[in-house]
C-alpha positions, 0 to 999 in steps of 0.5 A, a space after each residue: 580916405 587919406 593914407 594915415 586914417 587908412 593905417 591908424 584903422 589898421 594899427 586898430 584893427 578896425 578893418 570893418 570900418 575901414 571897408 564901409 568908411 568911404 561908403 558910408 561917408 557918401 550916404 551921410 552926405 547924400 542923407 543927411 545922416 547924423 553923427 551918432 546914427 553914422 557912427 552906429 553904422 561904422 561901430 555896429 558892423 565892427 563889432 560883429 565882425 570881432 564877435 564873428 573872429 572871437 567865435 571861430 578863435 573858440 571853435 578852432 581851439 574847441 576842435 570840434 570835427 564837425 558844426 553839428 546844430 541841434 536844428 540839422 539834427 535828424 530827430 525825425 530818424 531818430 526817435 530814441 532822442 527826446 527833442 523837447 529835452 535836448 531843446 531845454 538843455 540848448 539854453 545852457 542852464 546846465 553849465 553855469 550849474 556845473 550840471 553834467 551830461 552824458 549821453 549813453 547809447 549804442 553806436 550810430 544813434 547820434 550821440 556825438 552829433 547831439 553832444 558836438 551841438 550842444 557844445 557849438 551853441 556853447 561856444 556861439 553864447 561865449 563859453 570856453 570849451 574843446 572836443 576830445 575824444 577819450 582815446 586821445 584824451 588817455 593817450 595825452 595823460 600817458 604822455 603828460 607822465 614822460 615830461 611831467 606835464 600832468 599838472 599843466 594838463 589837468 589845470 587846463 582842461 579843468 577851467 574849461 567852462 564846457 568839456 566834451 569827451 567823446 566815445 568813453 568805451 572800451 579802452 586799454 589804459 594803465 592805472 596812471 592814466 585812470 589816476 589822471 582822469 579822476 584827478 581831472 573829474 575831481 577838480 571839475 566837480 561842481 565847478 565846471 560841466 562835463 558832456 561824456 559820450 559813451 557806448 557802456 552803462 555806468 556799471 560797465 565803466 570799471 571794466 575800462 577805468 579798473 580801480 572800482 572803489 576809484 571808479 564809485 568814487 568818480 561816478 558819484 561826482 558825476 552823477 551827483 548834478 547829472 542828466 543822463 540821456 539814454 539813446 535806444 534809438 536805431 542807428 543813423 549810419 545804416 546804408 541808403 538804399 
C-alpha cells in the first residue's frame, strides 16, 4: 500500500480497510476475486467497526455501571421476575410507544440488573439513553438552580430516547428539585419512555417527592402508558455459603 492511500484511508477514517487492504488485495489476485465481492470484503468490515465505535460512544455517554444482559440475568434464583415479560419488553416496542417501565421491589432482587439490561439492548438497537441513579439525579436539579442551568438540564435529558432512574427511594429533597423532576417527567410524557427503579409502592412517593396534589399529577402521567412489574422475589446479594 503506497504512503498517500495509506494517509487518505487515514484522513478517512477508514482504518478498518486500511488493516484488511494488502490481505485482501493478495487473495483477489490469488482467487480471482471480482470487484464488487472485493469491495464488500473491504466495506463490510468497515462498517461494523463504525457501527461497533458508535455503540461504545452510547454506552460510555449511557454511563451505565455494569453490561447487564437479560441472557446473564439469574432468573432461575430468581423466580419473582416473569421471564416471558421481560423477553417481550426486550423487543423494545415500549419505546417508540413512549410507553414506561418501572420496576418496584425490594432491595437485592434484581431490579437494577434487569432495567440496566433492557437499557443496553437499547442502546445495542440505536437508541439514545443514559443511567442515573436518582440521588445523583436530584443532587444536579439542586445544583442546576446555583448557575440557572435548569432548563439546559430538563431539555437534555428530555430528548433522551430511553431514561433509567435507578433507585427512587427515600430521599431528602427540597421542594425546587421535586419541582424539576415534574417538570422533567412533564416534558417526557408521551414522547419519550422512562424506566424507574424503586424500593416504595406509588402511594409512598409522596412521602419523598412532597407536594401530593404535584405527586398525583406526576403519577398519573407515569402511569398513563405504563408496565409496572412487581419484583417479590428473594433477594440476590445473600452470602454463598
Amino acid at each position: 500500500m503506497s504512503e498517500e492511500l495509506e494517509q487518505l484511508l487515514k484522513s478517512l477514517h477508514l482504518r478498518k480497510i486500511g488493516e484488511l487492504l494488502e490481505e485482501e488485495l493478495r487473495r483477489a489476485e490469488k482467487q480471482q476475486i471480482p470487484y464488487h465481492e472485493f469491495l464488500l470484503r473491504l466495506v463490510r468490515p468497515q462498517w461494523h467497526a463504525k457501527q461497533q465505535q458508535a455503540l461504545e460512544w452510547r454506552i460510555k455517554r449511557a454511563r451505565l455501571p455494569e453490561r447487564w444482559t437479560l441472557e446473564t440475568f439469574p432468573f432461575k434464583k430468581q423466580p419473582g421476575v416473569n421471564r416471558r415479560q421481560l423477553k417481550t419488553l426486550a423487543e423494545l416496542d415500549f419505546i417508540p410507544r413512549a410507553e414506561n417501565l418501572v420496576f418496584i421491589g425490594p432491595t437485592g432482587v434484581g431490579k437494577t440488573g434487569l432495567a440496566s439490561a433492557l437499557l443496553l439492548k437499547a442502546l445495542q438497537n440505536g437508541y439514545r439513553g443514559q443511567f442515573l441513579r436518582a440521588q445523583d439525579l436530584f443532587d444536579d436539579m439542586y445544583a442546576s438552580l446555583a448557575d440557572h442551568s435548569s432548563r439546559k438540564l430538563i431539555n437534555r435529558l428530555a430528548r433522551l430516547d430511553l431514561l433509567l432512574i435507578d433507585e427512587m427511594g427515600y430521599l431528602n429533597l427540597r421542594p425546587e428539585q421535586t419541582n424539576i423532576f415534574f417538570k422533567l417527567m412533564e416534558e417526557r410524557y408521551n414522547r419519550r419512555a422512562t424506566l424507574i427503579t424503586t424500593n416504595l409502592d406509588y402511594d409512598e412517593w409522596h412521602q419523598f417527592l412532597g407536594n401530593k396534589p404535584m405527586v398525583e399529577a406526576l403519577l398519573s402521567r407515569l402511569r398513563h402508558h405504563c408496565h409496572t412489574l412487581r419484583i417479590d422475589g428473594p433477594s440476590l446479594r445473600e452470602p454463598q455459603s
